[in-house]
N, C-alpha and C positions, 0 to 999 in steps of 0.2 A: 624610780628608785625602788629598792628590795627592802623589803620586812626582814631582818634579821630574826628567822625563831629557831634557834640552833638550842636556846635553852630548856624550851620549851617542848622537843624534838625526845631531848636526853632525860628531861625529866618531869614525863610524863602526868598528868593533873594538879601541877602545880600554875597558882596564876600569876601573872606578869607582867609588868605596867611595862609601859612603851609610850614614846612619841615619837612619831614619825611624819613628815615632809615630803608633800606629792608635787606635781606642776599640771597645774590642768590648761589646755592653751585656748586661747578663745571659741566660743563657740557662736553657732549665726541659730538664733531660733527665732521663728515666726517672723523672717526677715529681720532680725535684730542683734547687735553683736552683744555678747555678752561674755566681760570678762570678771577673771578670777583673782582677787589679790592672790600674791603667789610669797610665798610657798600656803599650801592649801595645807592646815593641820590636824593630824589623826593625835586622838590622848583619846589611850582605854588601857584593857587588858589583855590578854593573849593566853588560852590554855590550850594546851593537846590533850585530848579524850580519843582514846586510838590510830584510827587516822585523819581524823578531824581535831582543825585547829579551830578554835573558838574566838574569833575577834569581837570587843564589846569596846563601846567608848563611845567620843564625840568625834565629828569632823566640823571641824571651823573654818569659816575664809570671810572677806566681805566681796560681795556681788557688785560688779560698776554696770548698769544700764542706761539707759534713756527712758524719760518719763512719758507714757502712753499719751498721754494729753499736750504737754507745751514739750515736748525733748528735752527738756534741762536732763543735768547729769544725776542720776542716782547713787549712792552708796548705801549700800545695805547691808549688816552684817548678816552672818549665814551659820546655825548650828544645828548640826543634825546627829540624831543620835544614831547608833548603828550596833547591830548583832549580826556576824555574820559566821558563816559557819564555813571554810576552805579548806578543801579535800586536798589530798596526794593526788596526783598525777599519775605516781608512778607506782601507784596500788589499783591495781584492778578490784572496782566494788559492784555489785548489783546494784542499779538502780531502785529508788525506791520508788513504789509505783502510790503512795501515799504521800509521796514530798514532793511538789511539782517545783521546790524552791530552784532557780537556778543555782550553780554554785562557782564559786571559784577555785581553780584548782593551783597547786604551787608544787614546784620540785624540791626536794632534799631541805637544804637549810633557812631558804628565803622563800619568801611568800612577796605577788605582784600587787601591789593596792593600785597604782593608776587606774584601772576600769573603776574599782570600786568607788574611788574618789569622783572621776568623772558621774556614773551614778549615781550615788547618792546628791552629788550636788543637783544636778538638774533634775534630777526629781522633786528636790524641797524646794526650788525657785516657782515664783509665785508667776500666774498665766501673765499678768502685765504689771509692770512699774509702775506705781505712782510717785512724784516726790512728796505730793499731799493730798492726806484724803479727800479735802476739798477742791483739788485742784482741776479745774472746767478747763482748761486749755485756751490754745490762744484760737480756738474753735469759737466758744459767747464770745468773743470779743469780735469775731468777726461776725456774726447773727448781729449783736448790735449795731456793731457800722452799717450794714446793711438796710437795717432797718429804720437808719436816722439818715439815709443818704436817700433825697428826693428826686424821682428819676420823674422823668416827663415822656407820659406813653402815651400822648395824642396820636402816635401814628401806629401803636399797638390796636388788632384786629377786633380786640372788645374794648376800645375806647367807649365805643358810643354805651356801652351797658353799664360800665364804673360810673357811666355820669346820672343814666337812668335809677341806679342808687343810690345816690349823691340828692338827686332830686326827692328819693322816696322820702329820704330819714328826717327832709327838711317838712315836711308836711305837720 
């Protein structure tokens, strides 16, 4: 969807609230799908300073994941702030060799947020899910069964030495 800044075009340094609605489609990271409530929400402001448009606000959504540890389902809300600064297109400018910022560029009246919203989300999304900080997975639960389950390794290659310390501890 397009940014409508036509107003902002005509009249120049003045600012200008907006909200505006992206779709960001699933994404697979670190082998994980990760999806986005949708519609994903821009609330800021919007000024033209020459030929740069000044985007400032929030982007909101909540994150549906799986939890690193047991899978259960995550939801998480997701707000991130944003400043960003979108060039013309269709103004030829000298690069600044002091601004290594990328930038986004936009033609005549509408300006393109989907990259940006893709961006900024995944960049605020945390390396893994938990659904609780405490949450040890259904990983200890297996270390425990493991270790309450009594195997019989008389015909294991160091039997004879388990028993050789068997015998020591009784001394």
């Amino acid at each position: 969807m397009l940014l409508d800044v036509r107003q902002a075009v005509r009249q120049r340094g003045t600012i200008f609230h907006f909200t505006h609605d992206e779709q960001i489609p699933p994404q697979e990271i670190f082998g994980d799908t990760v999806t986005f409530s949708n519609p994903v929400r821009f609330e800021g402001t919007f000024m033209m300073v020459e030929d740069v448009l000044q985007l400032k606000g929030i982007l909101s959504t909540e994150v549906h994941a799986r939890c690193a540890n047991c899978l259960k389902e995550v939801n998480q809300p997701l707000r991130v702030e944003f400043s960003e600064n979108v060039h013309r297109s269709d103004v030829k400018a000298e690069p600044d060799p002091f601004n290594d910022e990328s930038t986004i560029p936009f033609d005549g009246y509408y300006a393109e947020l989907a990259h940006l919203a893709l961006t900024l989300a995944i960049l605020a999304l945390p390396i893994r899910f938990l659904c609780d900080e405490s949450c040890e997975g259904d990983y200890q639960m297996q270390v425990e069964d493991a270790a309450e389950d009594e195997v019989d390794d008389s015909d294991h290659p160091f039997a004879a030495l388990k028993q050789l310390l068997l015998k020591d501890q009784e001394v």
